[in-house]
C-alpha positions, 0 to 999 in steps of 0.5 A: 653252789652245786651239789658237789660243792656243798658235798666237798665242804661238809664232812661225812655224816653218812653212817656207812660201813666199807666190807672189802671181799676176796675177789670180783666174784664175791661181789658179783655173787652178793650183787646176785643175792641182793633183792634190788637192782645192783649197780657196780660203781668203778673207779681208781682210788687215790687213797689204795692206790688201786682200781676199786669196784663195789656195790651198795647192798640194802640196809637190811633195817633201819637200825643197821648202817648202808653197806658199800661192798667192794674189792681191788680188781687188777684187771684193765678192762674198759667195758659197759657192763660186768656179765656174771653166771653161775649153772650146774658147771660151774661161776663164770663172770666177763666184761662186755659192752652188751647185756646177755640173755640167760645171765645176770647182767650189770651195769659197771659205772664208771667214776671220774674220780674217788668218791669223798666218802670212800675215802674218808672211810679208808683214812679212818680204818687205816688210822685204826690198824 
């Protein structure tokens, strides 16, 4: 049996919480802030009906649930990695396929599909509204 087998038959335990921000430059903002190495996961959720782009921020203590942060992104870029900046002039983010000296640079990983906790989660908050 593999991993995902096993992962696929038993339900999710893992306390997690979904935060959904405003934009992409929300998440590229609290991936910035974040004191680990953020890696940005993609992939198009079944359960939206949208392209989804998060991250993991840090539990911030035991007693405090694994946050996944993410937003809808409409866009239909295709590159490796998520290039974000921010100076005196201003925030700026692009899509590239390689890193940039002099910005924060993010590995974009892309999913072949929807990850069962995510969607799981989306059911459970959809039957609370």
């Amino acid at each position: 049996m593999s991993l995902m087998d096993s992962e696929d038959k038993e339900e999710c335990q893992w306390e997690l919480e979904l935060l959904e921000v405003n934009s992409l430059l929300d998440l590229l903002r609290l991936a910035a802030a974040s004191s680990s190495i953020a890696v940005l996961i993609e992939f198009w959720s079944n359960s939206l009906n949208e392209r989804v782009i998060g991250t993991f921020a840090n539990n911030y203590g035991a007693a405090k649930p694994d946050m996944f942060s993410y937003t809808i992104y409409k866009g239909n870029e295709t590159r490796s990695f998520l290039i974000y900046k921010a100076d005196e002039g201003g925030e700026q983010f692009n899509f590239s396929d390689f890193l940039s000296a002099g910005s924060m640079t993010f590995p974009l990983i892309k999913l072949s599909r929807e990850p069962k906790w995510f969607s799981e989660r989306i059911k459970s908050y959809e039957g609370r509204k």
